[in-house]
BALOBA-1460 file (C-alpha; in Angstrom, 3 decimals):
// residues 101
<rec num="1" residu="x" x="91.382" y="121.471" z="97.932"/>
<rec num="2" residu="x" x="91.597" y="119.605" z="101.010"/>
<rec num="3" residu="x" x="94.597" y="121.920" z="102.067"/>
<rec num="4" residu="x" x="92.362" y="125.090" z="101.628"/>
<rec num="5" residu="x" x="90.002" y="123.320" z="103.590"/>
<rec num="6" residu="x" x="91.835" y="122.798" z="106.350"/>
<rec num="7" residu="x" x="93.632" y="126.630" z="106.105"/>
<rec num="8" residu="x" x="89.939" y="128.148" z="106.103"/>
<rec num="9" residu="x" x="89.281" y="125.768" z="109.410"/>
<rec num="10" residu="x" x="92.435" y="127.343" z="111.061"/>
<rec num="11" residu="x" x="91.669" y="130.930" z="109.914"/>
<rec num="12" residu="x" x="87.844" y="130.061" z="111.424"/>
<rec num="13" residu="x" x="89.232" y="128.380" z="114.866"/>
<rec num="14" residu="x" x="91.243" y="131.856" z="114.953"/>
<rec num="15" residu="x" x="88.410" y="134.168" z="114.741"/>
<rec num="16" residu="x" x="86.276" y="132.114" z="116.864"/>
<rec num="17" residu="x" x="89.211" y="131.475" z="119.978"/>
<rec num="18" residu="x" x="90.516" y="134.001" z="122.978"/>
<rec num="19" residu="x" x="93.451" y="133.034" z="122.244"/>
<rec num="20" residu="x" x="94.100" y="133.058" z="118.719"/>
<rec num="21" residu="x" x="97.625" y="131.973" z="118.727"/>
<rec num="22" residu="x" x="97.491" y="129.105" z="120.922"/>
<rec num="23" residu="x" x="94.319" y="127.973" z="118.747"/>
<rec num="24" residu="x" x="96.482" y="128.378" z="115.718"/>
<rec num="25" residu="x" x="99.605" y="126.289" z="116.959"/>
<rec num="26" residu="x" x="97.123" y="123.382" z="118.973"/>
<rec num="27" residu="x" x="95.688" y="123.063" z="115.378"/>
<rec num="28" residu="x" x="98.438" y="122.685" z="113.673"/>
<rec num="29" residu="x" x="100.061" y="119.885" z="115.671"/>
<rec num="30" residu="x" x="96.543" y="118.473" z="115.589"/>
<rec num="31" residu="x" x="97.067" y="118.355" z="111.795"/>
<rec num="32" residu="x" x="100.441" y="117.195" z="111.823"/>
<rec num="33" residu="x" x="99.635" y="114.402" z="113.976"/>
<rec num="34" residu="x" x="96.510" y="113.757" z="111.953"/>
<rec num="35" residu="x" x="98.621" y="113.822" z="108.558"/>
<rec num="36" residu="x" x="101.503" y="111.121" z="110.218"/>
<rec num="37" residu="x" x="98.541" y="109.018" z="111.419"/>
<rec num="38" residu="x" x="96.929" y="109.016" z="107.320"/>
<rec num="39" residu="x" x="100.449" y="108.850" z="105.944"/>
<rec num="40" residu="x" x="101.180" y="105.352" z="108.601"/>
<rec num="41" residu="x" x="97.900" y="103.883" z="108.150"/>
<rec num="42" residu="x" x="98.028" y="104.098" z="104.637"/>
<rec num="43" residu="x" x="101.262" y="102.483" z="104.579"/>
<rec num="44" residu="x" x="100.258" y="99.968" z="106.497"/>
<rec num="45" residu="x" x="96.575" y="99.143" z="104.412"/>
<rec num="46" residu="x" x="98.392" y="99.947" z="101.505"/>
<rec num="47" residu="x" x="101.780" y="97.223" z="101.995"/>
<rec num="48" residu="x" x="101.289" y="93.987" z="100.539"/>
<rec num="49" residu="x" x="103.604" y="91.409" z="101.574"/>
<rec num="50" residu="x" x="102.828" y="89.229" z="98.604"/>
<rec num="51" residu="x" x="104.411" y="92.430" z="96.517"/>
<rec num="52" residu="x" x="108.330" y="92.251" z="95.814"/>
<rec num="53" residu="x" x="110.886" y="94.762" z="95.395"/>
<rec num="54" residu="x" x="111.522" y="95.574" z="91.835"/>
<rec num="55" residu="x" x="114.871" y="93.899" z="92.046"/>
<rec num="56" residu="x" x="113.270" y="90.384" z="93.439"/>
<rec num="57" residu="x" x="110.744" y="90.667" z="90.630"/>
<rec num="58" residu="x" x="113.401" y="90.678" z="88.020"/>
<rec num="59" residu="x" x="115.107" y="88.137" z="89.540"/>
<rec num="60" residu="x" x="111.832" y="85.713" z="89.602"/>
<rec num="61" residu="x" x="110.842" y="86.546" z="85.879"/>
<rec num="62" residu="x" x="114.871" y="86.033" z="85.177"/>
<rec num="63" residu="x" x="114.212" y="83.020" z="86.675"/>
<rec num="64" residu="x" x="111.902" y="81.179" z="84.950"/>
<rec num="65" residu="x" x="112.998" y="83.105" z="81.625"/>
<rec num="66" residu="x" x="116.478" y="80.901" z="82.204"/>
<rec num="67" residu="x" x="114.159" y="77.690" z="83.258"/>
<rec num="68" residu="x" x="112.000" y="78.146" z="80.233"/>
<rec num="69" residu="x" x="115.324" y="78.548" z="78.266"/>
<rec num="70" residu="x" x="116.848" y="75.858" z="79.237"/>
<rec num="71" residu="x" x="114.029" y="73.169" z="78.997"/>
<rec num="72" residu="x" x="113.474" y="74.684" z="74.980"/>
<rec num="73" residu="x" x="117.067" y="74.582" z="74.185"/>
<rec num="74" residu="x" x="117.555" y="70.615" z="76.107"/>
<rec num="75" residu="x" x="114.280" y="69.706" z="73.676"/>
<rec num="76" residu="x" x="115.385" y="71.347" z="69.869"/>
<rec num="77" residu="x" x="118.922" y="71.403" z="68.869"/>
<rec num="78" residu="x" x="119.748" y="75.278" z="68.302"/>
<rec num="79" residu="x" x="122.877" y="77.441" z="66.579"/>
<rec num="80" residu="x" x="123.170" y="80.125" z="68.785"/>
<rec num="81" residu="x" x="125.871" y="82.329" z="67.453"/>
<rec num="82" residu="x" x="129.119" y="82.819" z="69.575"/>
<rec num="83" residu="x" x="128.772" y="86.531" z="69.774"/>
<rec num="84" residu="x" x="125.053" y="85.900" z="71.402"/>
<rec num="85" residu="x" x="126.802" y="83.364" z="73.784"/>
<rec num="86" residu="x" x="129.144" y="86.034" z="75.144"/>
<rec num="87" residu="x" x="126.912" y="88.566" z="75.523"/>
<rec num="88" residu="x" x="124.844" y="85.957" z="77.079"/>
<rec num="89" residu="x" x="127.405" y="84.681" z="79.319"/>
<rec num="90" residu="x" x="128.777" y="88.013" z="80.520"/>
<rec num="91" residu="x" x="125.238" y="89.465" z="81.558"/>
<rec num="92" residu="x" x="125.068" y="86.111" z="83.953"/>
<rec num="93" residu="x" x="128.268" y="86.887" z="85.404"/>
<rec num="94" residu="x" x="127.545" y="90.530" z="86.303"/>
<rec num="95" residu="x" x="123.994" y="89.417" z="87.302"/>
<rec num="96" residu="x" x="125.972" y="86.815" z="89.692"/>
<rec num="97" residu="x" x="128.421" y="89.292" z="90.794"/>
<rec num="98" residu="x" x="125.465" y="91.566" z="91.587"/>
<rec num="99" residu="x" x="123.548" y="88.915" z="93.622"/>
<rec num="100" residu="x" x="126.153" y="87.760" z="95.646"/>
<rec num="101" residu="x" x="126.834" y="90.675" z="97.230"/>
């Protein structure tokens, strides 16, 4: 809707201008500009620093998931099956791998 808006502004500035043309192209690069000026402003009022990237997320809820593990498993006596362990262990060695490059 807004598009059609702005087409039947054009198609107005057209019929109104001497030069029709020339009215035609200074609107349009009015309109680009004004579209890179709403596309950079709301980039800028929309960016939260406070936000991570998906990837740092995962790696702050893995995180505590492992801290949380680790203080439940040093406070109860658990049998974790050796299969679990492996999987376990081989998921923290690709996550290292991952993170140290």
């Amino acid at each position: 809707s807004r598009q059609k808006q702005k087409e039947l502004q054009v198609k107005q500035m057209g019929v109104f201008a001497k030069n029709s043309d020339q009215s035609l192209k200074q609107h349009q690069s009015i309109e680009s500009l004004q579209s890179t000026v709403d596309k950079e402003k709301a980039c800028i009022d929309g960016h939260d620093d406070d936000v991570p990237e998906p990837e740092v997320a995962l790696v702050q809820i893995a995180t505590h998931a492992l801290d949380a593990l680790a203080k439940s498993l040093s406070k109860r006596k658990v049998s974790i099956p050796m299969e679990d362990r492996a999987s376990f262990a081989k998921a923290m060695k690709k996550a290292m791998d991952a993170l140290a490059k």
